[in-house]
Residue, then its C-alpha position, 0 to 999 in steps of 0.5 A: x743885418x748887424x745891430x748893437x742897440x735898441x733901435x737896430x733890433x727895432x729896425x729888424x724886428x720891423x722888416x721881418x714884420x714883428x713890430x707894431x705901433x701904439x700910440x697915445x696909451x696911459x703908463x698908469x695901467x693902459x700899457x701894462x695891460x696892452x703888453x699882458x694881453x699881447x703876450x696871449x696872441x699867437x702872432x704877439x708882436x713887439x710893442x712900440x708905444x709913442x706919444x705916451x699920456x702926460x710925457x713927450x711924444x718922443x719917449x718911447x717903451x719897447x715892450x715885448x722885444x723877444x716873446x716871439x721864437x722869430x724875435x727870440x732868434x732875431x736877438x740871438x742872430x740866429x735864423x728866424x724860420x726854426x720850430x722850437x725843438x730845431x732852435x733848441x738843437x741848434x743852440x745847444x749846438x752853437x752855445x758849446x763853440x761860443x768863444x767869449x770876447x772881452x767887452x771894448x772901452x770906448x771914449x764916447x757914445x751915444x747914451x752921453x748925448x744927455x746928463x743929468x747930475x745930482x739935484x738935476x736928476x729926476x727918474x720920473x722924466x722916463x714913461x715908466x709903467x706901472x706893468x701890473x695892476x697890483x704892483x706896488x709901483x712903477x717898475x723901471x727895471x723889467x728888461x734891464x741891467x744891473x752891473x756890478x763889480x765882484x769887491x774881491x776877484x774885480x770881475x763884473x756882472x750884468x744881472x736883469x733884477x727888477x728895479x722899483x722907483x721909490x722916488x725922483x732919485x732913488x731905487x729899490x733893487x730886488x736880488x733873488x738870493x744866489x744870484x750873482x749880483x746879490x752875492x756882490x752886494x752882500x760882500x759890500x753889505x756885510x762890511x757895513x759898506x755901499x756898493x757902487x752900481x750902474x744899471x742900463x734900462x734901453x739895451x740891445x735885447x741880447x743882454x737883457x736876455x744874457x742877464x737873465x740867463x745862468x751864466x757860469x760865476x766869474x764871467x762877463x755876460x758883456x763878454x758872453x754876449x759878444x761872442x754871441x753877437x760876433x764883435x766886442x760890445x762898446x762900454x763907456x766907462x762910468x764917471x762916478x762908478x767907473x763901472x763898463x756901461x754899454x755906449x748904445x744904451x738909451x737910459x743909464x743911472x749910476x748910484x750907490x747901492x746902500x746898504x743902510x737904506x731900506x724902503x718898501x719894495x713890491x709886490x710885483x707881477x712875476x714869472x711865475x705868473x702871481x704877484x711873488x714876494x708880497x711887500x717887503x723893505x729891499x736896499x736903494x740905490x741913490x742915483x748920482x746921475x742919468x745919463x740917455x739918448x736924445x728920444x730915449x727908449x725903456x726897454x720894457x720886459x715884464x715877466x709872465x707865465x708864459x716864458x719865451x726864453x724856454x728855449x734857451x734854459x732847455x738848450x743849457x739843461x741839455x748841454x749839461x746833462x750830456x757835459x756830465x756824461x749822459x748818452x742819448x739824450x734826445x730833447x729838452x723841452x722847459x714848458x714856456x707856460x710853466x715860467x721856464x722853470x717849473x716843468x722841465x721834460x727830457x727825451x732819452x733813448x734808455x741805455x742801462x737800468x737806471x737811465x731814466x732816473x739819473x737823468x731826472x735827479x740830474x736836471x733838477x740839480x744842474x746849473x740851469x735847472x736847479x732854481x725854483x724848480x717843481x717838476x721833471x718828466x723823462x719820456x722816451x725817445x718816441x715822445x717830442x718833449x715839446x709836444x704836451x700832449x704826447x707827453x701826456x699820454x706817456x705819462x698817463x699810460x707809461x708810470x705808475x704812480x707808486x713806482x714812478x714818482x719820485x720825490x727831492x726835498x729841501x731843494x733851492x728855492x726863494x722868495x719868489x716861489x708862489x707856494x713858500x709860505x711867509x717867512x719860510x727859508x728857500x726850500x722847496x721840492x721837486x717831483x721827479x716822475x719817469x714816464x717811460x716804459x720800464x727798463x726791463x719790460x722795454x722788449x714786451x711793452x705794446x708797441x704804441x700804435x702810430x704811422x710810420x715815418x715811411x708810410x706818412x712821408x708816401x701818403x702826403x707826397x701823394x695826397x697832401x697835408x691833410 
């Protein structure tokens, strides 16, 4: 069925059976932990937590909205029933015909149904976690959008950046360097200037998701996330920003983004799997008001090591790669357990000398794989990337280290790169390692022993899954 907020995704994710209930948890660590935990589950469900320690029973957390490939789809509006590799070759599919349609302006919405202004306001009113035990506090923005305005072209933004309460009606912001958003407030910041911002913390998922996806410069996630969605998605505009804010949201700020105001920020339990970036002084926004719906609900979406969105950066590393000219590329897989980042493994059918290294210089430097990145692995066409075993055994008895590894220095990294030392600029390396047969040996290497596809497909029709 159609959703446009939070609550239709909840209401869906319940009927397919992938949400459960938790009531009475303390924010102060109770439910951090019981999200972190979950995550390890095979089965890990969406987390709704009720009648949370110290607030009213009816402000409410969702945490974990996509961890799951069935919730993953759910957002996406796909079908929930596809192994990762099928998911990946339907998206990939499906994100070349996606026609961007313009975010719609309405006069109203829910989100309006309560505002607090100036002296009124107080952020602490939201069951805001602290998701970590070290985090250097509560963290209100995980599974949020920070929308900003382009000063120059006029285009806007929506970016998930992690937001820290410093106090009752000030924020600090975090922006990795290159991200679109940080390059709107440095445009602001270098002219000595604020930067109005707006930021949604209870949204339909899919634009968390679209927030922290690369998407190219110079365009709208509102308007990628409604050709993704199939309709225009309803922004009301901001009163003191004028910024789209979405009309379904459960909770919204509006503020200043200061540039002459520094507090602590961090640190912060990361993608990457450490407490990324240690404490550091970040800018503020000033909260000029809050906006939010009756029984309002944070969308909590903290990072982990293990990445469900793995899914949809391989899907644009492929796109990429094959928009570039490669043939014959067969999968894409970046590891969930190695932050969706870290590990990237494509599958080829080698056409010509030199495939195999093509394609590992290219998907470490495209678009969607160029941040932060560590490893690239290309096997052949035989080896299911998302199989790590396979991909393991092709590594160890297809490369020789001294011919096959390859090594890419001063590449882009940033802050939240858990080898960078203090102080050090954002560079990093990346290890490019072919594990394929040799080209020129293709013909006379040993045919790896296996059952054909034939011959499985007779012996289970007659004896079964054994």
């Amino acid at each position: 069925m159609p959703f446009s907020d939070l609550r239709g995704f909840m209401s869906e994710a319940e009927k397919i059976g992938q949400l459960k209930v938790i009531e009475g948890a303390d924010w102060r660590s109770e439910i951090g932990a019981i999200t972190f935990l979950a995550k390890k589950r095979d089965d890990n469900p969406a987390l709704l937590f009720r009648k949370i320690k110290d607030y009213p029973e009816d402000y409410r957390i969702l945490a974990n909205p996509a961890h799951s490939m069935k919730r993953l789809a759910l957002t996406l509006r796909m079908p929930v029933e596809y192994t990762p590799m099928e998911f990946i070759k339907s998206w990939k599919e499906r994100i070349k015909k996606i026609d961007l349609i313009p975010y719609k302006v309405v006069k109203d919405g829910p989100v309006l149904e309560n505002v607090q202004r100036g002296k009124d306001v107080d952020i602490y009113k939201f069951p805001t976690p602290k998701w970590h035990e070290l985090d250097g506090g509560r963290y209100i923005g995980t599974g949020d959008i920070v929308i900003t305005r382009d000063p120059d072209e006029g285009w806007i933004n929506l970016g998930t950046y992690r937001v820290m309460i410093h106090d009752k009606d000030t924020l600090a912001f975090f922006i990795s360097p290159g991200k679109h958003g940080r390059i709107h407030r440095e445009k602001h910041f270098n002219k000595k200037e604020n930067i109005k911002v707006a930021v949604s913390f209870g949204h339909d998922p899919l634009l968390a998701l679209v927030g922290g996806t690369e998407i190219p410069y110079g365009v709208c996630e509102y308007d990628y996330a409604g050709g993704i969605c199939g309709h225009p998605i309803e922004v009301i505009e901001g009163e003191y920003t004028g910024l789209p804010i979405p009309a379904h949201s459960e909770i919204v700020i509006e503020g200043d983004g200061r540039f002459d105001e520094l507090v602590p920020e961090g640190p912060f339990g990361e993608w990457t799997g450490y407490y990324a970036s240690s404490k550091r002084n970040e800018p503020t926004i000033k909260i000029k008001n809050v906006m939010h719906r009756n029984r309002p609900i944070l969308l909590g979406y903290p990072p982990s090591r293990v990445a469900p969105s793995a899914t949809l950066r391989s899907a644009l590393i492929w796109n990429e790669l094959e928009a570039m000219g490669i043939p014959d590329i067969k999968g894409v897989w970046c590891h969930p357990y190695a932050g969706h980042r870290l590990f990237v493994i494509v599958s080829i059918k080698q056409r010509y000398p030199g495939h195999a290294k093509q394609v590992l210089s290219l998907a470490c430097q495209c678009h969607a794989g160029a941040y932060i990145g560590r490893y690239v692995v290309v096997v052949d066409e035989d080896i299911d990337p998302s199989n790590i075993n396979d991909v393991i055994w092709a590594m160890a008895t297809r490369s020789d280290p001294a011919e096959s590894i390859d090594i890419l220095r001063r590449c882009w990294s940033g802050p939240l790169d858990p080898v960078m030392p203090m102080g050090k600029k954002g560079h990093n390396s990346r290890a490019l390692i072919e594990a394929t047969r040799p080209y020129e040996n293709l013909k006379e290497f040993p045919v790896a022993v296996d059952v054909s596809p034939e011959l499985a497909a007779q012996v289970t029709k007659k004896w079964g899954e054994i």
